[in-house]
C-alpha positions as CSV (number, residue, x, y, z in Angstrom):
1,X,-10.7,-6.3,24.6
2,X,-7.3,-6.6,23.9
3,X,-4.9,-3.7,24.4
4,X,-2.4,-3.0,21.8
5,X,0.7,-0.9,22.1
6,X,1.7,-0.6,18.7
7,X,0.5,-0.5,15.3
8,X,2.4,-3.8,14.2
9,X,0.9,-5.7,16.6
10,X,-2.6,-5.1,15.4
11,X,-1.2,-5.4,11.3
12,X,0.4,-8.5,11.4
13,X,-2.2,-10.4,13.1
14,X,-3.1,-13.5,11.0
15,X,0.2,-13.4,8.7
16,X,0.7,-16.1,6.3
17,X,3.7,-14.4,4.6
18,X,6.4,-14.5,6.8
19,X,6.0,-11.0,7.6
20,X,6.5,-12.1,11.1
21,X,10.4,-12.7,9.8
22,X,11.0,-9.2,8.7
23,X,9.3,-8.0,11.9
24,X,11.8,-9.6,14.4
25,X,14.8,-8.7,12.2
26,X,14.0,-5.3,12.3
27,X,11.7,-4.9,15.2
28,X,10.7,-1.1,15.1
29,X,7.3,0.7,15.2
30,X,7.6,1.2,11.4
31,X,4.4,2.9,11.3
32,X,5.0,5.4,13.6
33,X,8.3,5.9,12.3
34,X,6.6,6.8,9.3
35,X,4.1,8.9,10.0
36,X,6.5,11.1,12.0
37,X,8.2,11.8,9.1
38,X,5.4,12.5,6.7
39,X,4.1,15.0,9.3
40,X,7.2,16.9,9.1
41,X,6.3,17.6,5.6
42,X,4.7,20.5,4.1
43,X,1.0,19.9,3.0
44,X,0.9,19.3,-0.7
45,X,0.2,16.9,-3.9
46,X,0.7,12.7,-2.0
47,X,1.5,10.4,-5.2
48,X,-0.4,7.3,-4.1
49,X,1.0,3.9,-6.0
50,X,-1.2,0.8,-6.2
51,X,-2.9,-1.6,-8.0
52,X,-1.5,-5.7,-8.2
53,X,-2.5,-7.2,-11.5
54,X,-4.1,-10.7,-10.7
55,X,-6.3,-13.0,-13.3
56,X,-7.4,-10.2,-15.8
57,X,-8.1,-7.3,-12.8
58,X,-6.7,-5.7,-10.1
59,X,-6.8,-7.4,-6.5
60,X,-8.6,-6.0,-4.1
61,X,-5.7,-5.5,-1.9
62,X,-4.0,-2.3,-2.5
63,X,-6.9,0.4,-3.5
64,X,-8.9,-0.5,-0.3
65,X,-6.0,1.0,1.3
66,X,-5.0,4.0,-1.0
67,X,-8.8,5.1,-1.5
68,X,-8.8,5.6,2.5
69,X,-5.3,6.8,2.6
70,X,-6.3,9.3,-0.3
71,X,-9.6,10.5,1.9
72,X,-7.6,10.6,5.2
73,X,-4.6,12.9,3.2
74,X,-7.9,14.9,1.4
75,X,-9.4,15.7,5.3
76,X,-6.4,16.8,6.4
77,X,-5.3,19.2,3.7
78,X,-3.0,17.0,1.6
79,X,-4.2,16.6,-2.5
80,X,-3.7,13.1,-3.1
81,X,-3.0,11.8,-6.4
82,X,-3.6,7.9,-7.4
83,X,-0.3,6.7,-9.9
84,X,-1.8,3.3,-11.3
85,X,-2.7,1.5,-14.4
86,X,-5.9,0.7,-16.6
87,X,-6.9,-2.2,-14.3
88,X,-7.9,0.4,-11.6
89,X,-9.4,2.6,-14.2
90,X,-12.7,4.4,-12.5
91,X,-11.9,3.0,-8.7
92,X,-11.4,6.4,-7.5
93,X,-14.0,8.3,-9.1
94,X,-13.5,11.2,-6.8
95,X,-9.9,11.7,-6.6
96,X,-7.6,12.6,-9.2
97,X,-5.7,9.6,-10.9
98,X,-2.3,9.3,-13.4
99,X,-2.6,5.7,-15.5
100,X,0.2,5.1,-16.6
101,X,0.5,2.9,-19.9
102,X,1.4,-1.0,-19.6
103,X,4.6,-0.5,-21.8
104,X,5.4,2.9,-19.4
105,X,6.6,6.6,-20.0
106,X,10.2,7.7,-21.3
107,X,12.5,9.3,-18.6
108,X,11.1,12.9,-19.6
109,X,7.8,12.0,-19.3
110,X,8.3,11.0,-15.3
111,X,10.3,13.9,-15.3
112,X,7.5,16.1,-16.4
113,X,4.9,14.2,-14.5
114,X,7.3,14.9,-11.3
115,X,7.7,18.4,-12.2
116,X,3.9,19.3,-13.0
117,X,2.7,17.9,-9.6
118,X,5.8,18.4,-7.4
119,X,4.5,15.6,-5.1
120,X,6.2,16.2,-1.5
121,X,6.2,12.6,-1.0
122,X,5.8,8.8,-2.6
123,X,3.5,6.1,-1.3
124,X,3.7,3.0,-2.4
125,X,0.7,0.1,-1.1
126,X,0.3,-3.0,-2.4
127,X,2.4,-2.4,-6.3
128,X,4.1,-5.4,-7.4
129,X,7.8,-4.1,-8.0
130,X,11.0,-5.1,-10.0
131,X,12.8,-8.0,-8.8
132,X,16.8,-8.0,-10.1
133,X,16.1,-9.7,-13.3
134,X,13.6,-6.4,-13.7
135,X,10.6,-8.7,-14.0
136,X,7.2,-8.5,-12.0
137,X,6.4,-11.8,-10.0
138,X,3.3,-12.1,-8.2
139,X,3.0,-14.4,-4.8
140,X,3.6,-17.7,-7.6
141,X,6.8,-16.9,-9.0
142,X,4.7,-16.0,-12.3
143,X,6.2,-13.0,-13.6
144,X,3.4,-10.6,-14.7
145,X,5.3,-7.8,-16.4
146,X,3.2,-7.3,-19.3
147,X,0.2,-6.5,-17.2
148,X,2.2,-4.3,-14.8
149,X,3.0,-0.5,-15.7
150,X,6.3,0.2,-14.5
151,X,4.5,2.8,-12.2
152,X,7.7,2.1,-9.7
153,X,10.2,3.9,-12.2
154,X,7.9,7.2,-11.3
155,X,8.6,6.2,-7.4
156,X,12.3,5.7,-7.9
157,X,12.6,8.8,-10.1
158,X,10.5,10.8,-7.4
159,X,12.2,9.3,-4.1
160,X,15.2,10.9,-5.3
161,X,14.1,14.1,-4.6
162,X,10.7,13.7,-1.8
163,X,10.4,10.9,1.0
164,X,9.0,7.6,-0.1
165,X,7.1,5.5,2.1
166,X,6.0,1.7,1.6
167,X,3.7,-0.8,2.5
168,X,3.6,-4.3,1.4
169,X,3.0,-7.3,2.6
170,X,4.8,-10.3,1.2
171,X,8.2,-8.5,-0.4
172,X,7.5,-8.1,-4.1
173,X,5.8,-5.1,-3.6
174,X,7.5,-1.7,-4.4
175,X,9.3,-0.1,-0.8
176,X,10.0,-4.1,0.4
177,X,13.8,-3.6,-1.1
178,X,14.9,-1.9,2.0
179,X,14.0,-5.4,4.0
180,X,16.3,-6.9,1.5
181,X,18.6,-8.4,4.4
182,X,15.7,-10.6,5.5
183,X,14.0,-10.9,2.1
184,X,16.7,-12.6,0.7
185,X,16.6,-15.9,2.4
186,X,14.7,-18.3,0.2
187,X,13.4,-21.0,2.6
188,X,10.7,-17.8,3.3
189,X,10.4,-15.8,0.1
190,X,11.0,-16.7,-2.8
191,X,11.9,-13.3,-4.1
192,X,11.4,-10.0,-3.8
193,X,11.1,-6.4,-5.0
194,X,14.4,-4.6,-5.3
195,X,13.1,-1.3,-5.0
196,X,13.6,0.3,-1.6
197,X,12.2,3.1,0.1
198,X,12.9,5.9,3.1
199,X,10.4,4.6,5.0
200,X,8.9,0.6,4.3
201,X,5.9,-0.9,6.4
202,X,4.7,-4.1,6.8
203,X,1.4,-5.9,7.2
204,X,-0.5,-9.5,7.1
205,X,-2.4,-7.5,4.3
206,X,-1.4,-4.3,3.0
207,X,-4.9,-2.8,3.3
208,X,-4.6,-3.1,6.8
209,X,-1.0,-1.2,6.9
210,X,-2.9,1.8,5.0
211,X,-5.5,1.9,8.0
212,X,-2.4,1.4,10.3
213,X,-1.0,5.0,8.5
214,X,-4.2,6.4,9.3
215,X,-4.7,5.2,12.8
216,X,-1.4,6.8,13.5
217,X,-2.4,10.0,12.0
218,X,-5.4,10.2,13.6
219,X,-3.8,9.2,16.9
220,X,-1.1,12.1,16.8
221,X,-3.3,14.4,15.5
222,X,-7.1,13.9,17.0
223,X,-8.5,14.2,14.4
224,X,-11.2,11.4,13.4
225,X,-9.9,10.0,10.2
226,X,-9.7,5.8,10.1
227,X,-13.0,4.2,8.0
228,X,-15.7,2.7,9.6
229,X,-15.6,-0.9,8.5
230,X,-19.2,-0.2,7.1
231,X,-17.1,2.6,4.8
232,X,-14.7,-0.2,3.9
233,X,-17.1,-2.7,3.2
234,X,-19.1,-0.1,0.6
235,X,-15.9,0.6,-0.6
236,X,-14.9,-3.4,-1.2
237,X,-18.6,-3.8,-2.9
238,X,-18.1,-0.7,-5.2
239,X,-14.9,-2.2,-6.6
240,X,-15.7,-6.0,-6.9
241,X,-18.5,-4.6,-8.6
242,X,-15.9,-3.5,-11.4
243,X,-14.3,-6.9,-11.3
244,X,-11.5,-6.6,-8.9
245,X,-10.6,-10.1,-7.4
246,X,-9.8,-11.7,-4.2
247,X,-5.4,-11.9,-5.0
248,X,-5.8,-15.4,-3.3
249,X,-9.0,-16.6,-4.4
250,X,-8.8,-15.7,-7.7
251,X,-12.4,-14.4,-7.8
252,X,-14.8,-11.7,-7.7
253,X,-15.9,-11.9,-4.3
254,X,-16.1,-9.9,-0.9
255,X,-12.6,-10.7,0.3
256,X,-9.3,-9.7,0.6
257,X,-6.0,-12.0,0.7
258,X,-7.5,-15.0,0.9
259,X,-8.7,-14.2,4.5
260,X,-11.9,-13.8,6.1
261,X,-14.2,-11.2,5.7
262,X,-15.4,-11.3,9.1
263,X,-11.4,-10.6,10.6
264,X,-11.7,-6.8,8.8
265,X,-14.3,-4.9,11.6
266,X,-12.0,-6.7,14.3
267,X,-8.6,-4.9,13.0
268,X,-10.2,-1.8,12.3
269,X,-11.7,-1.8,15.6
270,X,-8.3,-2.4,17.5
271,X,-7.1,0.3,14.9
272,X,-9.7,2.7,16.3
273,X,-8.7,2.0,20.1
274,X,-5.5,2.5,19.4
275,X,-6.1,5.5,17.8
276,X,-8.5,6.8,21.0
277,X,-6.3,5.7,23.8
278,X,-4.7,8.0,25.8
């Protein structure tokens, strides 16, 4: 089996994005990076943004990621808190969940939110974010802002004041701003999310830079905390069950990105040797 060094190497396996771009213009171990710094914080409430409206539901990219995130954060003392919208509503049954309305809060409300959970940090995975125009464009150029909660004025409003990491995979998500050097040439994307963050990651699907964040935990810390693929495959059946659709596909079905099923137990196995290697 193949040995990987880093986490990117194993994340951007398969890209179809250009991820590949932002990764030699700015070719750091962004996960580790990351991690580092969220370890340095005290344990507390995590807001956890996701959720990518696509075709009347949310895609099943983005909550694969933050449900595991969420259970990796619960095992090791953290209370995570999912910030989405109605189109996630009941995906994570067993871990407390903010929804915030399609046409969004006033400035106190965030403000109240913020001060009520005092989150010690901000991650976004998978949330389409504002371009410059302030509208919401999914991977066609069709802007889909009156589906999508302006969750990401809760992240800017809270990065002010407690780290903010981000994970996306394609550069309209929410954190993707701080690639904005690279992001900005359109013969690769054709726009992107404005919305930067202290600490942005990058995957061929953003799922797989949530199990990247928890293969990195678990490999500073030894502590066994990266899904099984049989967890993630429950997981995926649970929520495709409530309608969630393929963000390529357009469907209902038991994939993620477009991609094939069968690709998932081969990342999350070089995740785990990663994770396990000396």
């Amino acid at each position: 089996m193949h040995t990987f060094n880093t986490i990117e190497e194993i994340v951007l396996q398969h890209s179809t994005r250009h991820m590949d771009k932002i990764q030699a213009h700015f070719p750091h171990e962004h996960t580790k990076k990351a991690v580092h710094a969220f370890l340095k914080l005290d344990k507390g409430v995590v807001f956890i943004y996701t959720g990518f409206y696509v075709a009347g539901f949310a895609e099943t990219d983005g909550p694969l990621g933050a449900y595991f995130l969420a259970k990796a954060f619960e095992k090791l003392g953290y209370t995570p808190v999912i910030v989405t919208d109605h189109f996630c509503e009941d995906y994570f049954f067993d871990i407390k969940t903010l929804y915030i309305p399609l046409e969004g809060l006033s400035h106190q409300e965030y403000e109240m939110l913020l001060d009520t959970y005092k989150p010690i940090a901000h991650l976004s995975i998978e949330r389409c974010g504002q371009n410059h125009e302030g509208l919401y464009l999914n991977s066609r150029g069709v802007n889909i802002k009156e589906f999508t909660a302006p969750v990401d004025e809760l992240f800017k409003l809270g990065s002010k004041t407690a780290p903010s990491f981000g994970i996306g995979d394609g550069g309209n998500e929410v954190g993707m701003g701080s690639f904005e050097e690279v992001l900005k040439d359109k013969e690769f994307f054709y726009d992107y999310c404005v919305i930067p963050c202290d600490y942005p990651m990058i995957a061929s699907v953003s799922n797989w830079g949530g199990y990247g964040f928890i293969a990195e935990l678990e490999k500073v810390l030894h502590v066994n905390v990266l899904p099984s693929f049989e967890e993630v495959e429950k997981y995926l059946e649970f929520i495709v069950s409530k309608g969630s659709v393929d963000g390529i596909k357009r469907e209902s079905v038991m994939s993620v990105d477009g991609k094939e099923w069968s690709i998932e137990p081969e990342i999350l196995s070089a995740l785990k040797a990663y994770a396990t290697q000396g």
